[in-house]
N, C-alpha and C positions, 0 to 999 in steps of 0.2 A: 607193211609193204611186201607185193607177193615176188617176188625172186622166178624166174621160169627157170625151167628144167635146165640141166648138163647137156648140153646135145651128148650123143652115141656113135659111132660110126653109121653112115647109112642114112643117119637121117635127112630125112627134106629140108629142104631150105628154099621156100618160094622169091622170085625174083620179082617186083612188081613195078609198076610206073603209075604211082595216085597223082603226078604233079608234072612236070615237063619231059618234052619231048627226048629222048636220047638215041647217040650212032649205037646202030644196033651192034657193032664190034665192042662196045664196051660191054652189054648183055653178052658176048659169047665170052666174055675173059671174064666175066664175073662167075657165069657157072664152069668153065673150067676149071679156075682157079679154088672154088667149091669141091669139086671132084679130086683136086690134087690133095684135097685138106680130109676128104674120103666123106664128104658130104653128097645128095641126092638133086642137084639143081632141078628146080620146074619152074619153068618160065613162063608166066602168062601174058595173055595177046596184049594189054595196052604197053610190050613192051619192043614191042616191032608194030606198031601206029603209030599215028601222026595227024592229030589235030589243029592245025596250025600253032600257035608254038607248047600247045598238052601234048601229052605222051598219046593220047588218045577224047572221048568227049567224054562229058560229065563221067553220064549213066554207065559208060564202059570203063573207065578208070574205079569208078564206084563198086560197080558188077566184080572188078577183078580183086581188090581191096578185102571187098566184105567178103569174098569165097575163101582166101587166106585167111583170115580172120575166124572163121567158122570152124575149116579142117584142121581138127584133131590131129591128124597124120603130118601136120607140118610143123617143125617144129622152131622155124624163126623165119622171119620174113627180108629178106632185105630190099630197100624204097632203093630204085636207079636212081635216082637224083632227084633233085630240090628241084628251084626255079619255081615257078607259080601253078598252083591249082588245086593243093590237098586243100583249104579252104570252102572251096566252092564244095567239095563231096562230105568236107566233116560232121554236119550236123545229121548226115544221114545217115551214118554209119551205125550199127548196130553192136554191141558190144557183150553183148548177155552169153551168146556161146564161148567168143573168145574168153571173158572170165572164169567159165567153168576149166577149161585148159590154156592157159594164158601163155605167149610162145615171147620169145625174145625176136623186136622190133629194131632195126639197124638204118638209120638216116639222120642227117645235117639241114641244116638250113629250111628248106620249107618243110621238112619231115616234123620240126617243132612244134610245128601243128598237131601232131601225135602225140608227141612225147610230154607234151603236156598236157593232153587229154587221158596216157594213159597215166599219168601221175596220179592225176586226178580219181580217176580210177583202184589205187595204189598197188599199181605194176610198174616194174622195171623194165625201162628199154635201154636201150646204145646211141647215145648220140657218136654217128662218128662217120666214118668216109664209105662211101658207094661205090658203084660200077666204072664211075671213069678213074678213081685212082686205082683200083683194082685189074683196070687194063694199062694203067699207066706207070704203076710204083706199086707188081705182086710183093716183093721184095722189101716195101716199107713196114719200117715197124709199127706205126698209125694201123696200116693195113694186119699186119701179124697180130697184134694188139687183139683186134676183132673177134679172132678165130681164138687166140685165149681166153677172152670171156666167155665164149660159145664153150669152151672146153673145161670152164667152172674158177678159171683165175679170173683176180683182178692186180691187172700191172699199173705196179707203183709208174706216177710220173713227176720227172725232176725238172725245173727249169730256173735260168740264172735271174738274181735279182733283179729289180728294176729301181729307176731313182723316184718314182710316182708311189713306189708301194709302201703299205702301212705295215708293218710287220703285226704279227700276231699267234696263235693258235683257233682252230675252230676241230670241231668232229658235231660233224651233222649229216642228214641226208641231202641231197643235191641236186638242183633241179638248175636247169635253162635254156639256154639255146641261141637262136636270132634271135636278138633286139626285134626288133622292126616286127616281127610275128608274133613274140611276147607283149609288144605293145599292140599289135590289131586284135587281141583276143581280148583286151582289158573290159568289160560290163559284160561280156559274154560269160554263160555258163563255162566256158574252157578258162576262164578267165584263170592267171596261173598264182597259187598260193606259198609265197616265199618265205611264211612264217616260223621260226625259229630252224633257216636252211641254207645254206651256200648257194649262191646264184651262182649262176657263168653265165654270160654275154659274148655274143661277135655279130659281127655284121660284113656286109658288104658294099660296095658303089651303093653308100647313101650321100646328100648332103650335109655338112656339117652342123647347119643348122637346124636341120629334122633331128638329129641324134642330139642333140641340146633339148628339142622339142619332148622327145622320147624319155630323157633323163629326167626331164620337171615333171612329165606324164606320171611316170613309175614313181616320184617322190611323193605329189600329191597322192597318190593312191594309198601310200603308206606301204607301199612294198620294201623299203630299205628299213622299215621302224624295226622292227625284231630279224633281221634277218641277221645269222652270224659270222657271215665274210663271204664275199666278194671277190668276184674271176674275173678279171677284164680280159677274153681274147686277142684276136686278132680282127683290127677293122681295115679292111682291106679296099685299096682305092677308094679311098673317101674322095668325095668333090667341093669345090665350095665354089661359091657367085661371083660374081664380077667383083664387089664390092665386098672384102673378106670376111669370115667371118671374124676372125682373131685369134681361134684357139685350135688346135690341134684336135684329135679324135681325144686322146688320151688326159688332154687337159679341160676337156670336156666334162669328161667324167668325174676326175677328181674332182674339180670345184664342186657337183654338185652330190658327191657323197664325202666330203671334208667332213664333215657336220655330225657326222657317226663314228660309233667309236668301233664297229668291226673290222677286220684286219680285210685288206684291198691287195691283191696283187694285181701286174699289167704283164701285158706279153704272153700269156699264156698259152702252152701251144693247142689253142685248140680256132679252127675258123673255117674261112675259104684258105687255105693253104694246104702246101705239101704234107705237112707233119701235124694234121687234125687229130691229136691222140681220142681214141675213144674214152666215153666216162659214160658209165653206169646210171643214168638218171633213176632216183629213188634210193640209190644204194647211198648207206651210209659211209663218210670218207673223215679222214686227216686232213686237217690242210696247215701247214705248218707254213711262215711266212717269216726266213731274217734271212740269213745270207745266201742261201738257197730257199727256192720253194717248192714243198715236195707235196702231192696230193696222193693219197695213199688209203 
């Protein structure tokens, strides 16, 4: 798995929009906030556009994407925000120059569209928070977190037990993201490889019943057979029918990975919340799981 560089002072860091729409005040606190950290912000167009609800359309979101991707000179990218549409530009994407200098990649939620492409690949990206917590919470440590990896750490992250979790040990590499995007990639070439590796999961305003759908999806596939423990994030505004469905997000899960014997934690702070700690996808970790759980 290839590791990208240490940033330097000075370096670039492109700000981009492959997937929904954003206030463009959150793109100016993001490169500010870049420049106070003594990094190079360059902002490209799809990220003051508006294609009804894309940051911009296909080919321009595409256009700005693969030029990051290409430049050498830049040396991490951060995705404005998730919502829908890195999908539609994935299969176009072109990856041959990025390999030869491969840069550190920063986004959540529909950015996992990446981040399992670049797994795939075997480059490390960041899953972890964008432009609007970045004008909303510069001061969070989720957000500080970021700018540590970029500077060659990886910060330990601690969170309290849960009564759903399976205690354990695991050290593997680490891969996940959305749910819901991990399971739209499933028979596709991006399709995502869990084998002997720590998942992490979260979601968002899904129904309960799709995320039951999503968990038999991933078991038939055989993604939890060798995999060696389990991150339940945060599922956040879950909805259910009229007619309920019966189990919580959380109890969801468990029943349909009972059945293994790798260690499960829940709560994890990583999702659509305040305190999205970043994680290294491809980077090898600790995950220690009893009265605390520490990922390390």
């Amino acid at each position: 798995m290839h590791k990208p560089e240490t940033l330097k002072k000075n370096d670039k860091i492109a700000i981009v929009s492959p997937a929904g729409a954003i206030n463009p005040d959150f793109i100016s606190s993001a490169s500010n906030l870049m420049k106070n950290y003594g990094f190079q912000p360059i902002i490209f167009p799809s990220c003051i556009k508006k294609h009804f609800q894309f940051a911009a359309k296909d080919e321009e979101r595409l256009e700005d994407l693969q030029a990051t991707l290409d430049d050498k000179d830049i040396k991490a990218i951060l995705c404005s925000r998730g919502g829908y549409g890195l999908i539609r530009i994935l299969d176009k994407l072109n990856f041959d120059k990025f390999l030869k200098n491969p840069k550190w990649i920063i986004g959540f939620s529909d950015i996992t569209n990446l981040h399992i492409a670049l797994n795939n690949h075997f480059v490390m990206s960041i899953h972890g928070l964008m432009a609007k917590a970045m004008h909303e919470e510069p001061e969070a440590e989720a957000v500080k977190n970021i700018f540590k990896i970029l500077n060659g750490e990886k910060p330990k992250i601690i969170c309290e037990n849960h009564e759903f979790n399976k205690n354990g040990f695991a050290q593997a590499e680490i891969i996940g993201g959305n749910l819901s995007i991990i399971y739209s990639l499933q028979g596709t070439k991006f399709e995502i490889n869990t084998d002997g590796k720590i998942l992490f999961i979260e979601d968002l305003n899904e129904y309960l019943y799709h995320l039951d759908r999503m968990m038999l999806s991933l078991k038939m596939a055989k993604k939890f057979d060798n995999l060696k423990a389990l991150i339940v994030g945060n599922f956040t505004d879950m909805k259910d029918n009229p007619n309920p469905f019966g189990k919580t997000a959380y109890e969801i899960i468990a029943e349909h990975v009972a059945e293994f014997d790798f260690p499960v934690c829940f709560n994890f702070p990583i999702g659509h919340i305040d305190n999205n700690m970043p994680i290294i996808c491809g980077q090898e970790y600790k995950l220690e799981i009893s009265e605390k759980v520490i990922l390390s």
